[in-house]
N, CA and C atoms as a LAMMPS dump frame, in Angstrom:
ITEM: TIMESTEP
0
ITEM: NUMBER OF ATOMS
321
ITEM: BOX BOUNDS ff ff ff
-5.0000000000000000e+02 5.0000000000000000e+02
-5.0000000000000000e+02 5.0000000000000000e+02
-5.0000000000000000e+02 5.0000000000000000e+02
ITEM: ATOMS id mol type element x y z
1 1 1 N -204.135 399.794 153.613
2 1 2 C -204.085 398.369 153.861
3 1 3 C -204.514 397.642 152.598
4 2 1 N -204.02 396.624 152.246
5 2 2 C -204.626 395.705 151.142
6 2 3 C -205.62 394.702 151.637
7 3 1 N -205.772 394.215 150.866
8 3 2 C -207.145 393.114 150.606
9 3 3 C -207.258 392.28 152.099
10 4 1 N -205.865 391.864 152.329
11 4 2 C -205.904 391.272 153.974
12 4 3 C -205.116 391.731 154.382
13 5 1 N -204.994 391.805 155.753
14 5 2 C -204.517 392.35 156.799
15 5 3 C -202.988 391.825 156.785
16 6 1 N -202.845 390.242 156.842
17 6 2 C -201.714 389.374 156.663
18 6 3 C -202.552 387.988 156.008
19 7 1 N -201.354 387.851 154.939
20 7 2 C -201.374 386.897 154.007
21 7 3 C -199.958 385.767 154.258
22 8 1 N -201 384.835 155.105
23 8 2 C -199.672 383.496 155.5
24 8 3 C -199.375 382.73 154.633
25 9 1 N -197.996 382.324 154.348
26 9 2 C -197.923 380.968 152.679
27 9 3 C -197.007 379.587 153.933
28 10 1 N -197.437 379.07 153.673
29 10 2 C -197.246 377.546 154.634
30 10 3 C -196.699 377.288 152.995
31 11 1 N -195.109 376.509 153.366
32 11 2 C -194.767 375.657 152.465
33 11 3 C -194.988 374.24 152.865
34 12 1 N -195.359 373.758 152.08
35 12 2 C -195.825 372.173 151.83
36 12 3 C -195.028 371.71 150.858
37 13 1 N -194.152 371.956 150.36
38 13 2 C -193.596 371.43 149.344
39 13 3 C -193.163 369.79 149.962
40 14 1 N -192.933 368.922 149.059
41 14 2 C -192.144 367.916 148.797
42 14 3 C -191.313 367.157 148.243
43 15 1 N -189.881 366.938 148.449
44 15 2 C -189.053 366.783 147.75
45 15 3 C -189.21 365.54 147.352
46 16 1 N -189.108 364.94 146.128
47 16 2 C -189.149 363.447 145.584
48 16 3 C -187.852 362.683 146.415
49 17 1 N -186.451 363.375 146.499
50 17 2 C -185.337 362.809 146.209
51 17 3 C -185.031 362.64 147.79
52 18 1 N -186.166 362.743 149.174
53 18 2 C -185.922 362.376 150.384
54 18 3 C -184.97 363.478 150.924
55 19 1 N -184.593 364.917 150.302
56 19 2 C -183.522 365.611 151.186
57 19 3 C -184.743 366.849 152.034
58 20 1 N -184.21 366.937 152.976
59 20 2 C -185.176 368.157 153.7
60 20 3 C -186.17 368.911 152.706
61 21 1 N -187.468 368.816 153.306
62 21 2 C -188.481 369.69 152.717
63 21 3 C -189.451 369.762 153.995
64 22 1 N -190.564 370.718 153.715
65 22 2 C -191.498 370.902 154.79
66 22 3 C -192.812 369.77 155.05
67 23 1 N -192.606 369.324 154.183
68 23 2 C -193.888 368.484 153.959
69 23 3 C -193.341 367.304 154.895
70 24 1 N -192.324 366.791 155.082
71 24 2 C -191.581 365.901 155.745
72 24 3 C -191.718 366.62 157.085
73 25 1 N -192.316 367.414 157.509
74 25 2 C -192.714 367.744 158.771
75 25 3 C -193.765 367.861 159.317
76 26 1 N -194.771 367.544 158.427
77 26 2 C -196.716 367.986 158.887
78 26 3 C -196.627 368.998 158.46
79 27 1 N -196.448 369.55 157.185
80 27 2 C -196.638 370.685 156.841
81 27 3 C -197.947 371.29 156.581
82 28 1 N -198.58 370.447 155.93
83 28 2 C -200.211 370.32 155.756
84 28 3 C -200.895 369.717 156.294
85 29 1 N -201.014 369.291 157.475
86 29 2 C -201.633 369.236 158.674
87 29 3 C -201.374 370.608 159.543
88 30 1 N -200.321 370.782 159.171
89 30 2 C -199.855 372.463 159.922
90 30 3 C -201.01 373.578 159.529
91 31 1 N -200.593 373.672 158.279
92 31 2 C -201.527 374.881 157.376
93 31 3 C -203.133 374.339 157.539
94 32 1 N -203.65 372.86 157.766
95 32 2 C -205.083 372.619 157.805
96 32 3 C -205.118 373.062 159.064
97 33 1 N -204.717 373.193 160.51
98 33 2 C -204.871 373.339 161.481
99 33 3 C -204.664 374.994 161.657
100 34 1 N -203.674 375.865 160.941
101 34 2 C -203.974 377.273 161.065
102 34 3 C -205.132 378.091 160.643
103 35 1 N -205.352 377.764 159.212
104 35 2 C -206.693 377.855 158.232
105 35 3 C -208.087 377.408 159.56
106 36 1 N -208.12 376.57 159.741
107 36 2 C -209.345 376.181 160.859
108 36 3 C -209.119 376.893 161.948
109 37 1 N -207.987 377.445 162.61
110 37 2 C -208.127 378.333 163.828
111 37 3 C -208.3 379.432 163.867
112 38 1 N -207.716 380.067 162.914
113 38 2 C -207.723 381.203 162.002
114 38 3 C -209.359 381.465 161.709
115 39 1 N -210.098 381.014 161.291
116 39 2 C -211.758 380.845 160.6
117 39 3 C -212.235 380.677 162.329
118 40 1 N -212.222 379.852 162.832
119 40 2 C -212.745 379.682 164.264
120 40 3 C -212.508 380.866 164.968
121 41 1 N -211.525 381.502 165.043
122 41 2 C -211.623 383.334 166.058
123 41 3 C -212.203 384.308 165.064
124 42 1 N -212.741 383.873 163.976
125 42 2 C -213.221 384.941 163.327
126 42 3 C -211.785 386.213 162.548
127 43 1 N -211.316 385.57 162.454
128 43 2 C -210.119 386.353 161.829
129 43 3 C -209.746 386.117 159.958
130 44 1 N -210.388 385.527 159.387
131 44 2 C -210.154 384.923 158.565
132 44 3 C -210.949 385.869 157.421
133 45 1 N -210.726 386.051 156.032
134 45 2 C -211.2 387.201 154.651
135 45 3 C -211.02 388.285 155.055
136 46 1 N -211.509 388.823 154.012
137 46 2 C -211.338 390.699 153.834
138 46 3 C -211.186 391.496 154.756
139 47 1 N -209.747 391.963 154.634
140 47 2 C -209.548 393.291 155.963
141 47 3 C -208.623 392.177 157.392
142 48 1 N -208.914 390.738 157.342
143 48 2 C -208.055 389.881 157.875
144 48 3 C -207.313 389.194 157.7
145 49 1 N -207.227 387.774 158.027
146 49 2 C -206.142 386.86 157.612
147 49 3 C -206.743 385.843 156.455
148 50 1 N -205.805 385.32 155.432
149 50 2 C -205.354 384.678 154.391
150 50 3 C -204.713 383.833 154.622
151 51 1 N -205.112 382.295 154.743
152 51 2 C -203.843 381.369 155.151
153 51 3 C -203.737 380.351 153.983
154 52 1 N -202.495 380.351 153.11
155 52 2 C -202.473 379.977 152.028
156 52 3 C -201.382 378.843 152.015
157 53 1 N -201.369 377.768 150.771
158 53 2 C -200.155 377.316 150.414
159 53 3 C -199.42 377.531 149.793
160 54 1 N -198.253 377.179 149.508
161 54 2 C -197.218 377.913 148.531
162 54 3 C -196.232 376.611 148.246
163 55 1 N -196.047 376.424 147.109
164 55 2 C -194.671 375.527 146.395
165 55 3 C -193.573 375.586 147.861
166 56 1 N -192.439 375.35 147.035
167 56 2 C -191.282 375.432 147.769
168 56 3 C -190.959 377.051 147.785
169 57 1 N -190.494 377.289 149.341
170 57 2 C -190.332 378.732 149.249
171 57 3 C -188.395 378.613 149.711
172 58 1 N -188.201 377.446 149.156
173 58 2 C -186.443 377.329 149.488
174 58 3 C -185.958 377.323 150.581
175 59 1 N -186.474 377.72 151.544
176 59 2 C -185.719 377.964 152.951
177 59 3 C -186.078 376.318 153.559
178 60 1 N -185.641 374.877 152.972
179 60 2 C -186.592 373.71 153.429
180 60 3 C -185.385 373.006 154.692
181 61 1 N -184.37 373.493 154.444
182 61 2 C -183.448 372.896 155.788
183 61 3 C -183.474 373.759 157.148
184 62 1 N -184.436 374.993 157.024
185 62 2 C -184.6 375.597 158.38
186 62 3 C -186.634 375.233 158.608
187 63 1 N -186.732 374.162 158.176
188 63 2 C -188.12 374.022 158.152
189 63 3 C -188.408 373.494 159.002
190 64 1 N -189.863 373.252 158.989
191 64 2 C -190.777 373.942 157.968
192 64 3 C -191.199 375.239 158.143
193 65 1 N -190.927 375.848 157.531
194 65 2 C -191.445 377.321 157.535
195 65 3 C -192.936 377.998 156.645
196 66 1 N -192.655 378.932 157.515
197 66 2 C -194.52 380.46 157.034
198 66 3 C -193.748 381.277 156.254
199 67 1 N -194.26 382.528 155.934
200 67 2 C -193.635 383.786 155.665
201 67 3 C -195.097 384.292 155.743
202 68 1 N -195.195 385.186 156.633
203 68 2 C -196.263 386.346 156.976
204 68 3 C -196.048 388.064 156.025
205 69 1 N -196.694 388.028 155.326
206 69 2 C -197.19 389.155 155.145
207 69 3 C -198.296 390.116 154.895
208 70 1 N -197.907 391.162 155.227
209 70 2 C -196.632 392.299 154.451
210 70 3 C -195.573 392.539 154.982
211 71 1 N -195.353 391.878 156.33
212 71 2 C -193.968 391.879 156.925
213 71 3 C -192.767 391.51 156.194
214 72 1 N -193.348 390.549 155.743
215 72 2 C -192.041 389.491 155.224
216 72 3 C -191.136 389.177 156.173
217 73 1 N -191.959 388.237 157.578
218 73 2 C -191.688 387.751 158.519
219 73 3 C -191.407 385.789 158.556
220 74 1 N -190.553 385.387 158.482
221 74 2 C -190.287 384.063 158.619
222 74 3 C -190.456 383.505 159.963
223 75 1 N -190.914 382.495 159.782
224 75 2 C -191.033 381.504 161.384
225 75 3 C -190.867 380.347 160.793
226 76 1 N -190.247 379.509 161.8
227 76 2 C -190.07 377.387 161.721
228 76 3 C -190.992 377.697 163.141
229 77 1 N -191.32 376.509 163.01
230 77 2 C -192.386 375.831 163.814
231 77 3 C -192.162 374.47 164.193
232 78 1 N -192.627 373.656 165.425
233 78 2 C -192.421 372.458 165.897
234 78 3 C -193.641 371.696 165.911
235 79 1 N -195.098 372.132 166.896
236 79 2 C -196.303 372.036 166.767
237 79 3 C -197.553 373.001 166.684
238 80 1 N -198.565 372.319 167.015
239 80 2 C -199.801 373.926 166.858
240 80 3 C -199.589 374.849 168.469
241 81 1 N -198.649 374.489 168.906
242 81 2 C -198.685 375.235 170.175
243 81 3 C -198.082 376.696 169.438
244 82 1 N -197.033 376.161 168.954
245 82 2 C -196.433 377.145 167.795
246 82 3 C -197.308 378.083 167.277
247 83 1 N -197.732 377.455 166.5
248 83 2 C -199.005 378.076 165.14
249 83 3 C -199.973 378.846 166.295
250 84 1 N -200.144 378.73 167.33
251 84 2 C -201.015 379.366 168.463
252 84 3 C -200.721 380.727 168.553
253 85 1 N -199.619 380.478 168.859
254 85 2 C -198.725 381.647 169.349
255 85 3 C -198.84 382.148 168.229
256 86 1 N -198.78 382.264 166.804
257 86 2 C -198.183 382.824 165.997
258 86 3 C -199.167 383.856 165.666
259 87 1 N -200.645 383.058 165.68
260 87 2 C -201.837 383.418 165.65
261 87 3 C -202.154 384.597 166.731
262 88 1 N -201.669 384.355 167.678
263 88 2 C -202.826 385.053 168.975
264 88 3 C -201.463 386.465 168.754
265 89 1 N -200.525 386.414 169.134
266 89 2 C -199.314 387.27 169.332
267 89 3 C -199.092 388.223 167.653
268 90 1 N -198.914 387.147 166.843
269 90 2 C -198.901 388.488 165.376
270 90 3 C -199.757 388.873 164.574
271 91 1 N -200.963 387.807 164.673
272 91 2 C -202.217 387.825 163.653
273 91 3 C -202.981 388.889 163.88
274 92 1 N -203.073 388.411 165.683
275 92 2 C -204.345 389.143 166.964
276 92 3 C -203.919 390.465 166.956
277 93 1 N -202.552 390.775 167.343
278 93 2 C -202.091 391.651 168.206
279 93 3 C -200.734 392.468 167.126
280 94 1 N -200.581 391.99 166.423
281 94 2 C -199.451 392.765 165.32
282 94 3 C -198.317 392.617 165.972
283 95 1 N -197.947 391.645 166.89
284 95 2 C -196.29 391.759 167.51
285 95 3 C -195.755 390.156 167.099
286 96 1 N -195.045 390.218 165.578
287 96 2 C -193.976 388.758 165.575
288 96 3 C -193.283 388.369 166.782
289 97 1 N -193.469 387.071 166.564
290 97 2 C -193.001 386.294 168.022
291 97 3 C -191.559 385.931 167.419
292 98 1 N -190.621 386.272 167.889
293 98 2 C -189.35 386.368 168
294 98 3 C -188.589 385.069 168.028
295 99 1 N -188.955 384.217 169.304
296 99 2 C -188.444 382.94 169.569
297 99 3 C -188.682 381.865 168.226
298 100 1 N -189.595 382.371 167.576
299 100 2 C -189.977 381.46 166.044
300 100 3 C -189.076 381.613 165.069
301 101 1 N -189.115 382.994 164.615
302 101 2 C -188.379 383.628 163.73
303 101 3 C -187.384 383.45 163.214
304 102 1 N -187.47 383.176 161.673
305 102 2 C -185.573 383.157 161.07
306 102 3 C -185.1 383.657 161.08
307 103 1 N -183.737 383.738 160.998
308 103 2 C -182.474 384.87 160.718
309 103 3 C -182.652 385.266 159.416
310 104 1 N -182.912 386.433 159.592
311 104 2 C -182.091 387.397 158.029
312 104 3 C -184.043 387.7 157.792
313 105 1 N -184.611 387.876 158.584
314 105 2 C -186.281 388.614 158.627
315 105 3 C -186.003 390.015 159.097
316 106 1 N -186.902 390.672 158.718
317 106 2 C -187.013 392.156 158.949
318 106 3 C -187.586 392.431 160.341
319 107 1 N -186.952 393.045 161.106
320 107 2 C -187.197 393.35 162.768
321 107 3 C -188.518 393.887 162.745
C-alpha cells in the first residue's frame, strides 16, 4: 500500500472564458465539505484518505468531477448526498459506487 489508502483530486478549476468547468458547480465547497467529513470519521492521513485539489483534470463538460486513487476511478456528483455515498461505500468499504461513475473508468 502507499502513503494513503486513496488519494481524492476534486477539480476546481475555472474557466475565465464562461465554457463548462467544475468550479461553476461548487466545486470547492464540494472538496471543503469532503476534506471535513473525511477528518470527522477519522479517515483522513497516513494509511487513509487524502482529499486534495487539482487544476483542470479536462473531463469539465461531464462535471464536476473526483478521480479516486489508485483506482483511477471517476465520479460527477450533484450534492454532498453524493460525496456521502462516495465516502461511506468506496473510502469506508472499498466498493466504487457505480451510479456516480464515468464512462471509460476501470471496473
Amino acid at each position: 500500500m502507499g502513503y494513503y489508502r486513496y488519494h481524492v483530486f476534486f477539480c476546481t478549476n475555472r474557466r475565465e472564458d464562461g465554457t463548462a468547468c467544475c468550479a461553476g458547480h461548487g466545486a470547492q465547497a464540494a472538496r471543503d465539505y469532503m476534506k471535513t467529513r473525511v477528518k470527522a470519521l477519522g479517515l483522513a492521513g497516513p494509511g487513509g484518505v487524502r482529499v486534495n485539489t487539482a487544476g483542470c483534470l479536462d473531463r469539465c463538460a461531464e462535471g464536476p468531477v473526483i478521480v479516486v486513487y489508485p483506482e483511477g476511478v471517476w465520479y460527477t456528483y450533484v450534492d454532498e448526498e453524493d460525496l456521502d455515498e462516495i465516502i461511506e461505500s468506496h473510502l469506508r468499504e472499498g466498493r466504487p459506487v457505480e451510479r456516480l461513475r464515468l464512462p471509460g473508468t476501470p471496473a
